[in-house]
N, C-alpha and C positions, 0 to 999 in steps of 0.2 A: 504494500500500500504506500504509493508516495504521498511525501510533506505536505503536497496541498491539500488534497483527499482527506491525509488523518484529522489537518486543521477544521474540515470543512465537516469530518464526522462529530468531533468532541464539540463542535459549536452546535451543532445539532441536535446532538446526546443531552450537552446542558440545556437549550433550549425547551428540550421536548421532557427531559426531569424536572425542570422550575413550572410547567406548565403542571408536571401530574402530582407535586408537592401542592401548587398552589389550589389542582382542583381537593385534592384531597384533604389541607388545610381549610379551604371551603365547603366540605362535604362533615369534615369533623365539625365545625363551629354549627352548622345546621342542626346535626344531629344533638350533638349537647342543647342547643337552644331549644329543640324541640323536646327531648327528652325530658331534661329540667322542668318544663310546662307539663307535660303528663305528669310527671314525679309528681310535682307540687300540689297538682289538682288531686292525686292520686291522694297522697300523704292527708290533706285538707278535709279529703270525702272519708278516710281510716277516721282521721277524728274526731267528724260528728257522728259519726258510726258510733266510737267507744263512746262521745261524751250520751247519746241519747241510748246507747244501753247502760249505763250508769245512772242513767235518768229513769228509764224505763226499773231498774232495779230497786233504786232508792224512794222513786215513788210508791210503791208496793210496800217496801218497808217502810216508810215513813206516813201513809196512809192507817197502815194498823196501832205505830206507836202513837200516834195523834189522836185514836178512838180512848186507846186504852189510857191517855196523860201521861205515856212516859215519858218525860221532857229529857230526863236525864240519859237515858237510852239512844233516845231520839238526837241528842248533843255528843254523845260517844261515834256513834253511826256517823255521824256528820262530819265530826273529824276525821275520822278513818276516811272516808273518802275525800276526802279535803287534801291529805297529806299525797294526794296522784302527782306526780310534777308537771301535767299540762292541766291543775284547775288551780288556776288562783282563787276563786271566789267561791264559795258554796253558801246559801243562808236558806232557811224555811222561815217563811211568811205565815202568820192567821190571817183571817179573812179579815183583821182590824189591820191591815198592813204595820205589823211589828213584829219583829227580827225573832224566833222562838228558839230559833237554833242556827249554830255558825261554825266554820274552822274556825272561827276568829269571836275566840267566847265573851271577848269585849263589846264585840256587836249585840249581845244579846239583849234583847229587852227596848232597841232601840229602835228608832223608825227614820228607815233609810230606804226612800222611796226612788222606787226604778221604775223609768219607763215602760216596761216592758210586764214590771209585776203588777203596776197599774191596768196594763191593758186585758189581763187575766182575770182580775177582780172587776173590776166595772165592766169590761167589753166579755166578758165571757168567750174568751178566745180559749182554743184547746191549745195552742202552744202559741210564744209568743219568741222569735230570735233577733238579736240585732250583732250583726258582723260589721268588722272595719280590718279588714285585714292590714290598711297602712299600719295602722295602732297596733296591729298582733293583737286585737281582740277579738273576741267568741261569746256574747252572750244569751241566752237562752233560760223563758220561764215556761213552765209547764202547770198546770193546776195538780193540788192533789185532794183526789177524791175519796169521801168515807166510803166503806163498802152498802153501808145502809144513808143513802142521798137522801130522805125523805125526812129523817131522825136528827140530821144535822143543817144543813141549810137547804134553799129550795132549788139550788141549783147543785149539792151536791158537795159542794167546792170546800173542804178544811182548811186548806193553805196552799201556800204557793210556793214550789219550788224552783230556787237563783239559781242557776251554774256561770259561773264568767268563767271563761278558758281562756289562757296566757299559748298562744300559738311559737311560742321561742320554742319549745321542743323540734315545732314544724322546721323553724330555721338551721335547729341543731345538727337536726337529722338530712335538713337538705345540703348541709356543708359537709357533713360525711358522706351523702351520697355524691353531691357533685367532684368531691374529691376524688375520690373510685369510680364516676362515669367519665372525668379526664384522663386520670391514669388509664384507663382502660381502654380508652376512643384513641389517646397517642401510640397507647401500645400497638393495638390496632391498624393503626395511623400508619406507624413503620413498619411493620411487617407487610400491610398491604403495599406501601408505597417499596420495600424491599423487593417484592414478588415482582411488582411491578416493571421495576426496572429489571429485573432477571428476567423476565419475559419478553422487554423490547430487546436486551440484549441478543438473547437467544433466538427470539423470533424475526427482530427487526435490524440489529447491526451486524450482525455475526453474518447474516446472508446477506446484506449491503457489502460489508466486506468481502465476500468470497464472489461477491459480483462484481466489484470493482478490481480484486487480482485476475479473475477469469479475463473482463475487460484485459487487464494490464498483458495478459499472456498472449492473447489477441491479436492485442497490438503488436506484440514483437513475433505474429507469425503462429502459434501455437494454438494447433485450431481442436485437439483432442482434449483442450482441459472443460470438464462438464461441472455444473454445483449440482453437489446431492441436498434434493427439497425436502426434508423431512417436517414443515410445517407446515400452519394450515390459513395461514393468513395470506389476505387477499395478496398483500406486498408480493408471494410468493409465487404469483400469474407471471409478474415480468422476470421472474428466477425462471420458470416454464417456457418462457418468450424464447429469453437469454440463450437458454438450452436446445429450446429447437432451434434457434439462426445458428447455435454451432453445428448444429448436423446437418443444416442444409449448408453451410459454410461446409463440413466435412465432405458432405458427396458431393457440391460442386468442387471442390478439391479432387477428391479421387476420379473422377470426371474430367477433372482438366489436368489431372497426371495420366490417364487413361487416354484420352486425345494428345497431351505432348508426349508420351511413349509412342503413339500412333504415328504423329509427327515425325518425331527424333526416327524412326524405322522408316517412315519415309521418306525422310531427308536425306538418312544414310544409305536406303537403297536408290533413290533419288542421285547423290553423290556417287554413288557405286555405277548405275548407270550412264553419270556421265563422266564419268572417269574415264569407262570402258566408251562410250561414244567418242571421245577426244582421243583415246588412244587410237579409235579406229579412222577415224579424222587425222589423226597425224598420221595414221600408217597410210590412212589413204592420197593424203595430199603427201606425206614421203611418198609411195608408188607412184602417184599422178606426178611430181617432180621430176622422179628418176624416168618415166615414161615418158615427158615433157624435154630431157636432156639426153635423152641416151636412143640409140639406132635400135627400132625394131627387129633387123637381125641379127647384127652382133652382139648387141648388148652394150657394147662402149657407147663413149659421149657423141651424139649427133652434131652435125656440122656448126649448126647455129652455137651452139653448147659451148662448144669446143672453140672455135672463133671468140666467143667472150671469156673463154679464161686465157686466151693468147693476148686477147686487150689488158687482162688483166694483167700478166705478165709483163706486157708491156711497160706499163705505167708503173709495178713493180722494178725494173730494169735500174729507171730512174736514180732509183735510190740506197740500190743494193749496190755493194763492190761487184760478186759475182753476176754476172751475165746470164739471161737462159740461153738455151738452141730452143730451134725449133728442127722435128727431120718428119720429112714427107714422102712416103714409100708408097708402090703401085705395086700390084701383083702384073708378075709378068706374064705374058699369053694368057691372058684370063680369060678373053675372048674365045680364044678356041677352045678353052676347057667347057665353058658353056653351051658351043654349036658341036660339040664333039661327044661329050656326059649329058649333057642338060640340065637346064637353070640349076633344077632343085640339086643336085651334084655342087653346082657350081655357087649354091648359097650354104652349101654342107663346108668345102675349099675355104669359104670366108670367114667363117663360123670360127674356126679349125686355127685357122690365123690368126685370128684376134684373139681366140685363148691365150696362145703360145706366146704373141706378143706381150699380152697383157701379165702374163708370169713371170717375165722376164725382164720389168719394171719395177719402179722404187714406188713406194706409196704417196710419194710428192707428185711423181710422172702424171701425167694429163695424155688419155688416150682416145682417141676417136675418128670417125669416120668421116672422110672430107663428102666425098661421092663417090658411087659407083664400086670401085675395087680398091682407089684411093685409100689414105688414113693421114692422120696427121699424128704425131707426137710431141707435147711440148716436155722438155727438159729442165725444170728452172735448176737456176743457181752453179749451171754447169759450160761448164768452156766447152770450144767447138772438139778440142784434143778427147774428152771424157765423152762429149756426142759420137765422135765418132766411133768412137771406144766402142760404148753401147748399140748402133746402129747395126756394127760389123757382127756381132754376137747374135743379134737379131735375127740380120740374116742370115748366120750360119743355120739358128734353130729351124728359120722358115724353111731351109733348102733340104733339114732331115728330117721332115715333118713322113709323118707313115698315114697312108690312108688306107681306108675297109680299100678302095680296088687300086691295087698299088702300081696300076701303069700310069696313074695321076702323081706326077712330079710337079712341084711348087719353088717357084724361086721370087725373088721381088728384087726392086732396084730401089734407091734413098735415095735424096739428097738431105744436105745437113748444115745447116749456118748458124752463125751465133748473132743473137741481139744485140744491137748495139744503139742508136738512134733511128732506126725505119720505122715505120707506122706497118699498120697491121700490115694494108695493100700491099705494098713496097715488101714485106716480110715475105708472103704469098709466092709473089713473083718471082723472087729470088730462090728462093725451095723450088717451087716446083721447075723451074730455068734447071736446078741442078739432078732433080729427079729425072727431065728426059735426057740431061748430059748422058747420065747413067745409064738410060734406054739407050743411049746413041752409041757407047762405048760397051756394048755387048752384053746388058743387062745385067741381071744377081751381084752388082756391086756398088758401093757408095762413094757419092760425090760430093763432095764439102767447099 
């Protein structure tokens, strides 16, 4: 994973942590705010519960000790339940609204009139309560009735039972609980925001990572790295995406090494083809060359051929110390070997000749046919003395030459001069001037 990537993950990572701290510090404060509200309503409703079955109790028993005058009974009872720690107040009223009994034995006998126990005595209310939760107060009066209502007043009513209730308990207990609904919400709090981030990790950076080195391998050519998707979030479609362009990335790859294999065998039979075409192009235009220079029956260089390598020589001359020759020999009587054998005999005779000649030359010598029975031979780099040399050797071979019908005897005549300033013409003339010297002087011999 490169520097830029990791920077651009961990800003991310934080980003997307302070987002699920902040939802989840918003999901705690809710929950406590709400929770606190049930508590409280909850705790509030437990305590008129206890204090009206306390009431519901004391009535019953303070209704029998009111028939029978036990005041003093009646003042024991009273404390006893006085000393609850959510009733501050307890008192028993007569119907003359005066104090008969109290947790608070100084009250007794006094008249300390409550709204509430007025409304019981004059309004004939069956319960009368007055709440102020700002204040933490809870007060509640109830009547209490003899069992024989007829025997004691007309409506029943002996006295009146006070409760005031001090709601600090409520507060006590809701500071203990909100204490242990925070600890418990934060605890909470971190373990789910713990999980949380172990899930984006696992789910959501860990395959961002291994998507961005697949990416990274990618790009340097490596098209076999695949992510293995083992989760189940949506993020994990373009992990799915990712992995099929690699496989279509892989078989257009093996696809396009499958066509450059096809290629590269093409190319190289291709190459191989025209190797072999070129070589036969060169053999051919070699053959067409040598066919283009050389005499259809002998096989030596034809006239023209031969003529431009004597130019060539020429203009060589120039410049070389040694001099060439040039020597021009005629087969003698060839005529009658022709009108005597016939032609094909007498292109066998030529054939035969330009062998033995041609054997009997240096691989520099320049051999070929002027016309007819003619030939020419150039000599380079050689004086007339070494021309003549090689001419007389010539003709000795030609004169022992053996044929299939041996009353055919061959002999030829030369002449032989050395280059020195003539042009080709002027070369020509002078040769062949010495060639019929040599016919003139009894043939089979060289004239220089």
């Amino acid at each position: 994973m490169n520097k830029g990537f990791r920077r651009s993950f961990y800003a991310l990572y934080l980003r997307i942590s302070a987002g699920v701290i902040i939802v989840i510090i918003t999901t705690m404060f809710l929950s406590f705010f709400f929770i606190d509200k049930l508590l409280y309503s909850y705790l509030k409703l437990q305590y008129k519960e206890q204090v009206f079955s306390v009431i519901s109790g004391l009535d019953w028993a303070a209704s029998g000790l009111l028939e029978k005058k036990e005041i003093n009974s009646l003042q024991r009872l009273t404390e006893n339940i006085g000393s609850y720690s959510f009733i501050e107040k307890i008192r028993i009223y007569n119907t003359e609204d005066k104090i008969i009994s109290s947790n608070n034995k100084e009250e007794v006998g006094e008249e300390q009139r409550e709204k509430i126990v007025n409304e019981i005595l004059i309004k004939n209310k069956l319960r009368s309560m007055e709440i102020n939760f700002k204040e933490g107060r809870f007060k509640v009066a109830v009547p209490i009735k003899g069992k024989e209502y007829s025997r004691v007043t007309k409506s029943g009513v002996v006295g009146v039972l006070f409760i005031k209730v001090a709601l600090r308990g409520i507060d006590k207990l809701m500071y203990d609980y909100r204490h242990n609904i925070i600890r418990n919400i934060i605890i909470v709090g971190v373990f789910l925001l713990i999980i949380i981030l172990i899930l984006l990790t696992k789910k959501l950076f860990i395959p961002l990572i291994k998507l961005s080195d697949a990416a990274k391998e990618v790009s340097r050519g490596n098209y076999k790295s695949k992510i293995e998707n083992s989760s189940r979030l949506e993020f994990n479609y373009l992990i799915d995406e990712f992995n099929h362009m690699i496989e279509q990335i892989n078989i257009r790859d093996e696809k396009l090494k499958i066509s450059r294999k096809k290629l590269e065998d093409y190319s190289l039979l291709l190459e191989k083809k025209v190797k072999e075409r070129t070589k036969e192009l060169h053999l051919s235009n070699k053959n067409l060359k040598k066919i283009a220079i050389t005499d259809g029956l002998t096989k030596v260089y034809n006239r023209k051929y031969i003529l431009e390598k004597l130019e060539v020589e020429i203009e060589n001359a120039k410049r070389v110390h040694e001099k060439p020759s040039v020597v021009m020999l005629d087969v003698d009587d060839f005529k009658k070997i022709n009108d005597k054998y016939g032609h094909q005999t007498g292109d066998e005779v030529l054939k035969k000749i330009s062998e033995f000649i041609k054997s009997n030359l240096r691989e520099i010598d320049l051999f070929g046919r002027y016309g007819g029975e003619e030939f020419i031979i150039i000599l380079p780099e050689t004086n007339i003395e070494k021309s003549f040399y090689i001419a007389e050797r010539i003709r000795e071979e030609v004169e022992n030459i053996r044929y299939d019908n041996e009353n055919i005897k061959t002999t030829i005549s030369l002449g032989v001069i050395e280059v020195v300033d003539e042009n080709q013409n002027e070369i020509i003339r002078k040769v062949d001037k010495l060639l019929y010297k040599a016919k003139a002087n009894g043939k089979n011999r060289v004239e220089k």
